[in-house]
C-alpha positions as CSV (number, residue, x, y, z in Angstrom):
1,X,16.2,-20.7,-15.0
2,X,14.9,-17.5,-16.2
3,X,15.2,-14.2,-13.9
4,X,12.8,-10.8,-14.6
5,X,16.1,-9.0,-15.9
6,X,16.0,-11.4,-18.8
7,X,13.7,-9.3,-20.2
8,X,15.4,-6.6,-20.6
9,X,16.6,-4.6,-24.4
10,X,14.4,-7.4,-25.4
11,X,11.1,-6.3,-27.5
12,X,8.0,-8.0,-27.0
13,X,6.1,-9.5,-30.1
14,X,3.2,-9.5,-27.3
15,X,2.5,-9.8,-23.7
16,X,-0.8,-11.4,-22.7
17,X,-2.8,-11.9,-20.1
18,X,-4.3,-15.0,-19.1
19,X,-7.3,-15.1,-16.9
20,X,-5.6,-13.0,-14.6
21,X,-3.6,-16.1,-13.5
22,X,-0.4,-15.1,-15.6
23,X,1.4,-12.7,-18.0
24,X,3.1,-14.7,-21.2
25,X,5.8,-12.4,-22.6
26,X,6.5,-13.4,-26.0
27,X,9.9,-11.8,-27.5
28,X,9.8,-10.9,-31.3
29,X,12.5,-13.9,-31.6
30,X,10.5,-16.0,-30.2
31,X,11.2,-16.7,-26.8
32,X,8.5,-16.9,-24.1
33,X,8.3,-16.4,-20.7
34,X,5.6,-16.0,-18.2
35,X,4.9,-14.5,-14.4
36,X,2.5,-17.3,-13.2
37,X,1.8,-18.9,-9.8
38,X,1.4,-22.9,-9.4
39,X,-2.1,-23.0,-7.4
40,X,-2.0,-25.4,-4.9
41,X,-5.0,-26.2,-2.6
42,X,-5.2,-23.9,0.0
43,X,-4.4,-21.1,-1.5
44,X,-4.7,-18.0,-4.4
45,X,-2.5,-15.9,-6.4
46,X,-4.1,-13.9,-9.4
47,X,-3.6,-10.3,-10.8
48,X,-5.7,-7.6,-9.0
49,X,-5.0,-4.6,-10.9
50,X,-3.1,-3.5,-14.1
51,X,-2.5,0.0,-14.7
52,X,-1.3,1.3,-17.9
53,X,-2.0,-0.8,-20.8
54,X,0.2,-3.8,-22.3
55,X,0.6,-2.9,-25.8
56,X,2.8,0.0,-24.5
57,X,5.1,-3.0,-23.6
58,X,5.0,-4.5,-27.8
59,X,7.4,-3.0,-30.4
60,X,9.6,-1.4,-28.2
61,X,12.6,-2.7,-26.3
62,X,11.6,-3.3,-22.4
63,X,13.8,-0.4,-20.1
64,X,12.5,-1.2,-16.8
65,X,11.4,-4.8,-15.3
66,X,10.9,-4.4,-12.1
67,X,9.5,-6.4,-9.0
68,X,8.9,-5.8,-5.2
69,X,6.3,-7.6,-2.1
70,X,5.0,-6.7,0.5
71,X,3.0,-8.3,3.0
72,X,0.9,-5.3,4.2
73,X,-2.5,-3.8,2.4
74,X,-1.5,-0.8,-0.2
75,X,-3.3,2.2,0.8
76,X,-7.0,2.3,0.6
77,X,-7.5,-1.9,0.0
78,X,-8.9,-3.9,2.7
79,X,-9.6,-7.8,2.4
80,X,-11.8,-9.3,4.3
81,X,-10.4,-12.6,5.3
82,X,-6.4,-12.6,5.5
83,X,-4.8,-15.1,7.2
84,X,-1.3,-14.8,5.1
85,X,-0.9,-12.8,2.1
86,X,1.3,-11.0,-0.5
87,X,1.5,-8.5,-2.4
88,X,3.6,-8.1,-6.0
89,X,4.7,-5.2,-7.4
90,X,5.5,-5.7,-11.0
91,X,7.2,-2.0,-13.0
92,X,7.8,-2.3,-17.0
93,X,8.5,0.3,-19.3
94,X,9.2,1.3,-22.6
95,X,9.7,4.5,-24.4
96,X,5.5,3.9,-25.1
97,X,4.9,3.9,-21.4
98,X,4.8,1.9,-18.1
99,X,2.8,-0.6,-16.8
100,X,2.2,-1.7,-13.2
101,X,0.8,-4.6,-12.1
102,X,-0.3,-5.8,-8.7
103,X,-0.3,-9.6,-7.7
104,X,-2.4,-10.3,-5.0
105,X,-1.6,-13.9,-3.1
106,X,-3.3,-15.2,0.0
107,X,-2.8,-18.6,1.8
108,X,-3.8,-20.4,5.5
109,X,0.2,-19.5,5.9
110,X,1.8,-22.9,4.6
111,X,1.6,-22.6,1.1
112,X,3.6,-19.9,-1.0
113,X,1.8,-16.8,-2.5
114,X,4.4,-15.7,-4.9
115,X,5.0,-15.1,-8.1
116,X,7.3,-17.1,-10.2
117,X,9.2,-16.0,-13.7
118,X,9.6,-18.6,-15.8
119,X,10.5,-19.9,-19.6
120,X,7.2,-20.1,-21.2
């Protein structure tokens, strides 16, 4: 099973993503992984924001892979219909820069809203 540390001193060939339903991190050996979520029916998980840009994560080995949730509104953001929700924090960097991105998962409260790493 693949953990976020995998990824790092690894250099991304590219990091995509899709839909803004999951991030495919593809190394420049050719290894993939991806930070998706498995939609189930009462629920959502999707990217909300990206800051930064990606190709600052290409061509240069990966120093910081990061992740971190909360469960209350970041500063500023107000949704209007929450019965459960999650938020995911995820921090890369190279020496080109850093990215953040911010996962945003909401459910009636029995389904998960995480994120998952995974082998692509």
């Amino acid at each position: 099973m693949a953990e976020l540390k995998d990824l790092l001193g690894k250099t991304m060939a590219s990091v995509e993503n899709v839909n803004d339903e999951e991030l495919v991190f593809t190394t420049t050996e050719g290894k993939r992984y991806k930070l998706h979520h498995d939609q189930d029916c009462c629920e959502s998980v999707t990217i909300e924001s990206i800051v930064g840009d990606l190709a600052d994560l290409v061509g240069e080995p990966l120093l910081v892979a990061e992740e971190s949730t909360s469960d209350k509104n970041p500063e500023g953001v107000t949704k209007e219909y929450q019965d459960s929700f999650t938020w995911t924090f995820y921090k890369f960097a190279t020496r080109k820069g850093y990215v953040d991105v911010r996962w945003y998962g909401e459910s009636n409260g029995y389904y998960s809203e995480g994120v998952d790493f995974a082998d692509a």
